[in-house]
C-alpha positions as CSV (number, residue, x, y, z in Angstrom):
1,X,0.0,0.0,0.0
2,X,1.5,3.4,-0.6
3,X,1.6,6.5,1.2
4,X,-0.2,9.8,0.4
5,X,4.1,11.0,0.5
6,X,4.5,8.3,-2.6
7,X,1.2,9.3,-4.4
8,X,2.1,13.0,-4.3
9,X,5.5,12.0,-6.3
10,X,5.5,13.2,-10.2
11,X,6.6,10.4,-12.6
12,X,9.9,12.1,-12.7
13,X,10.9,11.9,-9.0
14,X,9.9,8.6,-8.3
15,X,11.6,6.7,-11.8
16,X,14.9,8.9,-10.5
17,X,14.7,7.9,-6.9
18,X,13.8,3.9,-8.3
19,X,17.6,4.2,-10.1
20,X,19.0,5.5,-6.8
21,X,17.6,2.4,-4.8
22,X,18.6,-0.4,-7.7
23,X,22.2,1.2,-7.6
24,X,22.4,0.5,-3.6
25,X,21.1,-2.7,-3.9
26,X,23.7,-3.3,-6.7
27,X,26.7,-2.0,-5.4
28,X,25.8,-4.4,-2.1
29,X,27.4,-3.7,1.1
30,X,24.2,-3.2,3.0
31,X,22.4,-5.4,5.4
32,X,20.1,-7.8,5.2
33,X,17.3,-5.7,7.0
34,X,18.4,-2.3,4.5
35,X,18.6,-4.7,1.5
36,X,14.8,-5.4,2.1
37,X,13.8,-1.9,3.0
38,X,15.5,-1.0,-0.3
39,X,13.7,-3.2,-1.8
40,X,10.2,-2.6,-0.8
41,X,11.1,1.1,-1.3
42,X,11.7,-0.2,-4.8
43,X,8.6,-1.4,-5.0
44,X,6.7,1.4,-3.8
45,X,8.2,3.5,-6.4
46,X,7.8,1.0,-9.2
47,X,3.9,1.0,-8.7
48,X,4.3,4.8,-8.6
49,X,5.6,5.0,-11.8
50,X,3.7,2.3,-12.5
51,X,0.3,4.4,-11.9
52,X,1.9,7.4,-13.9
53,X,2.5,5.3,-17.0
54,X,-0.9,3.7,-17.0
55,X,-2.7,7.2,-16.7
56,X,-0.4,8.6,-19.7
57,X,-1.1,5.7,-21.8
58,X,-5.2,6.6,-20.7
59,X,-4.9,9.8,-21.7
60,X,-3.1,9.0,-25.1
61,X,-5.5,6.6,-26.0
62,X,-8.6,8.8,-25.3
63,X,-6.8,11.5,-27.1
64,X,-6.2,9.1,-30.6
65,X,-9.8,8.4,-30.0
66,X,-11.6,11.5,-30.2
67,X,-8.8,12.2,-33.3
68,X,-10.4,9.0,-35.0
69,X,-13.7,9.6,-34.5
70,X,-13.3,13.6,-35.4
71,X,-11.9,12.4,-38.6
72,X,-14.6,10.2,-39.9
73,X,-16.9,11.5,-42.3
74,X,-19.7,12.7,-40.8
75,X,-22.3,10.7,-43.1
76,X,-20.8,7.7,-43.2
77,X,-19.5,8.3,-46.9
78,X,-15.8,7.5,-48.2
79,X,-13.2,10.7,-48.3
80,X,-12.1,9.1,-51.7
81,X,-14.8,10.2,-54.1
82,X,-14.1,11.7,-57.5
């Protein structure tokens, strides 16, 4: 479950803070218990951005629509007539 802290996080800050946490865990030399808090950090973030992506790619989608259906002809006929 995330925090109203990790909800309030633009795309942006949470993808950059995401890197920071997979270069600790990947340089080692931390705990067990901070490997794991790293790691559900990690997590937390990834659903974050995982949110952000899945709203953008929403948005895009309802955008192409409403381009689509703006562009049909308005009576049904082809735009290819002679």
């Amino acid at each position: 479950m995330t925090s109203k802290v990790d909800e309030a996080l633009g795309y942006e800050q949470a993808r950059d803070e995401l890197i920071e946490v997979v270069r600790r865990l990947e340089a080692g030399g931390t705990t067990l218990e901070e490997s794991l808090a790293l790691w559900e950090r990690g997590e937390e973030l990834a659903r974050v951005c995982r949110r952000w992506l899945e709203g953008a790619r929403a948005r895009l989608d309802a955008a192409l629509a409403e381009e689509e259906a703006g562009e049909a002809p308005a009576d049904g006929a082809s735009e290819d007539q002679d």
